[in-house]
N, C-alpha and C positions, 0 to 999 in steps of 0.2 A: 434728755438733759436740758436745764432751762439755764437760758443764759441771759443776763440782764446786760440792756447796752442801753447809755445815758446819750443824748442829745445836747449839744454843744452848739455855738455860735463865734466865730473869730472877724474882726473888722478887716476885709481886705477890699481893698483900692476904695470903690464907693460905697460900698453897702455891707452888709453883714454876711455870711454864708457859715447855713445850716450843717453838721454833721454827726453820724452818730460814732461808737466808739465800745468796742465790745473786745477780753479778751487781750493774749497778752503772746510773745512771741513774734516770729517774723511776720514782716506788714502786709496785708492784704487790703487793697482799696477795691470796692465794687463801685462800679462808675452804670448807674443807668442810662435808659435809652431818653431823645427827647421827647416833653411835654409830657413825662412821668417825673417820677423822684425817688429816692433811694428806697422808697416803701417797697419795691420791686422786687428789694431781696429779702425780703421776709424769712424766706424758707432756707436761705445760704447763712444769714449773718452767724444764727445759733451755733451751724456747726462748723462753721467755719471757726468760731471765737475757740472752741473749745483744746486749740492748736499752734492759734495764730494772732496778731493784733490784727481785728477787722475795722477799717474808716470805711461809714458810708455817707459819701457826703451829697447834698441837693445844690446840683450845675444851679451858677445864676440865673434866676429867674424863673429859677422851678421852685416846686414844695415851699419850703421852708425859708428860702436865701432870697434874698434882697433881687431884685431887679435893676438892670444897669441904667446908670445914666450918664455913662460915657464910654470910650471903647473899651472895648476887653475879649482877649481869651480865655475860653474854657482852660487849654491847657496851664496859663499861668495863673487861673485860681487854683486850681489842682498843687501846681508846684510852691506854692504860697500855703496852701496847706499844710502840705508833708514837711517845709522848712520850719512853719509855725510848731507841728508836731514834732519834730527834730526824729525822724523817722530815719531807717536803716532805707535803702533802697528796698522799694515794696511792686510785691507784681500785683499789675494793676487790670482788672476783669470788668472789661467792658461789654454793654452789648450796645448794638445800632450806635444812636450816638457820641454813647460812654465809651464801645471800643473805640472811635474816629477820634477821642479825647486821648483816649489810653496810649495809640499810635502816634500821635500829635508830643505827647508826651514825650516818650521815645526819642523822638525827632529833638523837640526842643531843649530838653531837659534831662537831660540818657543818665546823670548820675545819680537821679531820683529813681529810679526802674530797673528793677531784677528780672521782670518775665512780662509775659503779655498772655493775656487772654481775651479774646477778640471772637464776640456772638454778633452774627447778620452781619458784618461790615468788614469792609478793606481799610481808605483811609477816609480822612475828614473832607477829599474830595472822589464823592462817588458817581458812578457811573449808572444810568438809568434807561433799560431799552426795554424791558420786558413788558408787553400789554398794557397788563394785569396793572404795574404801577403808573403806567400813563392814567389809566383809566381811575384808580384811587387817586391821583394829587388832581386830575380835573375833576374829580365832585368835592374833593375840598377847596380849590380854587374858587369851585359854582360857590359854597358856600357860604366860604370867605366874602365875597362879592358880595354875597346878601345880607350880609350882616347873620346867617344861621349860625350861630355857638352849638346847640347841640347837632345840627346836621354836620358843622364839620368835626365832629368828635364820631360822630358813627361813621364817617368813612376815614379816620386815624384809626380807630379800634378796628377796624378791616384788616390790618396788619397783622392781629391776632390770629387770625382765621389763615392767611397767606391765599393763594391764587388757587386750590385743589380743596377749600372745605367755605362754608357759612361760617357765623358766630352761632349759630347752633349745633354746631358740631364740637363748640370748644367750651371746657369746661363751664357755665354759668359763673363760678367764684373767679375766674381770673379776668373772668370781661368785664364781673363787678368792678375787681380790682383797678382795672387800668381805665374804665370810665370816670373812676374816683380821683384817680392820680391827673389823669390828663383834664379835668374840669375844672380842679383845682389851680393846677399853673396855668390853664387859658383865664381864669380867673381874676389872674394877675395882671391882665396885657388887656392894653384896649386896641381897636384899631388903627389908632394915628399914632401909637406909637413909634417912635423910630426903632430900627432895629442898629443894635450898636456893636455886633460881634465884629470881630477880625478876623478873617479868614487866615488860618495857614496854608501856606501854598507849596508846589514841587513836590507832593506827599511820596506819590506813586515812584517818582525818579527817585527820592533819597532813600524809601526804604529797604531800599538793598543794603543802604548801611546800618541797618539795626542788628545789632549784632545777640542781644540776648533773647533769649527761648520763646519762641511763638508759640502761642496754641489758638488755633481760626477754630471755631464750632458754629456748624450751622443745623438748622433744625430742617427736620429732612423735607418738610414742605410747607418751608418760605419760598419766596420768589425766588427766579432763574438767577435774578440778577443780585441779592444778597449771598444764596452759597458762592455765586462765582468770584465776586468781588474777596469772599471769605478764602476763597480757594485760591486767587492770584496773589493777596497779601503770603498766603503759607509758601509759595513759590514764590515769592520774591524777596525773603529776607532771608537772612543768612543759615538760623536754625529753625527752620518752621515746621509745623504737623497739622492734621488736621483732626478733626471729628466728627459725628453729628448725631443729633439727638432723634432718632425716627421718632414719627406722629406728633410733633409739632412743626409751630412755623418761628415767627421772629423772638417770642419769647419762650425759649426751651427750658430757661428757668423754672418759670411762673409754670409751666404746663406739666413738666415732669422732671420738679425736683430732685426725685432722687437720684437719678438716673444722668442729671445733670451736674450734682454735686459728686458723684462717683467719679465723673472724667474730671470735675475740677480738682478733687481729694486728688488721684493720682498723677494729674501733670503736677500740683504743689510740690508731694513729695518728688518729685523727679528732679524740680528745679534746686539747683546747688542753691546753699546757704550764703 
């Protein structure tokens, strides 16, 4: 089934933000990972629309959407959205961090949010011991440093592969994919930028108070420290579960579609209207 989704633009706070918009029923927002953009859900939007209203919108400063020039939260563009859309409370399906948006959500904004789905992430303040990712954010730090654009994109796209395979082990089209996506939004950003996010804070302690339906999926070989992070959010709110996608790592989507939109198809339906 083919399903056509238009691309939109709405002015919020400084800049414009991109979204797209497929599809009619209760609301589904897919929230991408950072230094990609909603292109990510490629393989979800169609069948999701076929069910439900799908928003995929591009976080500031990625893809499509304007770049900040003053403070701001991920999550009150998001909420800026769905009010702009005049949207029913929608569950919102993040991964990396779109879920830490999607939770952040939750948190700030609870009468916007029906459910949560949450791939590779806990909250918007995560926790980082495992090797593997000391050793990817120091070659993109080296990087960083050197002024390298594409050397720190080949160790961003390491994330693809997770701590137990290459990027030769993982499909060629999704590495395409996400070096196209992440080239893109570094594309956007120079060095001396400032960085103008606002952190949300106390994640971990409030979200015991989240009270509508979790679902944590982790892909079964990402890092130690993404499932776990996945796995303490599902124990620590009020209705949590979990799942995980075997033979992938942080993008379970992008690597095994279908397989990934089975457990999103069945937690949807699960969740009360």
């Amino acid at each position: 089934m083919t399903v056509t989704s238009d691309t939109f633009t709405f002015a919020a706070g400084d800049g414009r933000l991109a979204y797209r918009e497929a599809g009619a029923g209760q609301p589904v927002v897919l929230l991408h990972g950072g230094f990609l953009s909603g292109d990510m859900w490629d393989d979800q939007l169609p069948v999701l629309a076929r069910n439900h209203r799908v928003i995929v919108p591009d976080a500031r400063g990625h893809g499509g959407s304007s770049n900040a020039t003053g403070p701001f939260r991920h999550t009150d563009d998001l909420a800026a959205l769905l009010r702009h859309l005049d949207t029913d409370p929608a569950v919102l399906v993040g991964v990396s961090m779109g879920g830490a948006v999607a939770v952040d959500t939750a948190l700030e904004h609870p009468e916007l949010v029906r459910a949560l789905v949450v791939v590779g992430a806990g909250t918007s303040e995560p926790e980082f011991r495992d090797p593997w990712i000391g050793s990817v954010r120091a070659e993109q730090a080296r990087a960083l440093a050197a002024g390298d654009v594409a050397g720190w994109v080949d160790a961003f796209t390491l994330f693809a592969a997770g701590p137990h395979r290459t990027l030769d082990d993982v499909d060629p089209g999704v590495v395409r994919r996400l070096r196209e996506m992440t080239m893109r939004t570094v594309a956007k950003h120079t060095g001396a930028e400032r960085d103008w996010q606002v952190p949300v804070t106390g994640t971990w302690e409030r979200a015991e108070k989240v009270t509508v339906p979790v679902l944590a999926v982790s892909g079964g070989l990402d890092s130690s420290d993404h499932i776990d992070m996945a796995g303490r959010l599902a124990r620590t709110v009020a209705d949590g579960r979990e799942a995980t996608v075997d033979g992938t790592a942080h993008y379970p989507n992008m690597e095994r579609p279908d397989a990934f939109n089975e457990i999103l198809e069945d937690f949807l339906r699960a969740v009360p209207a």
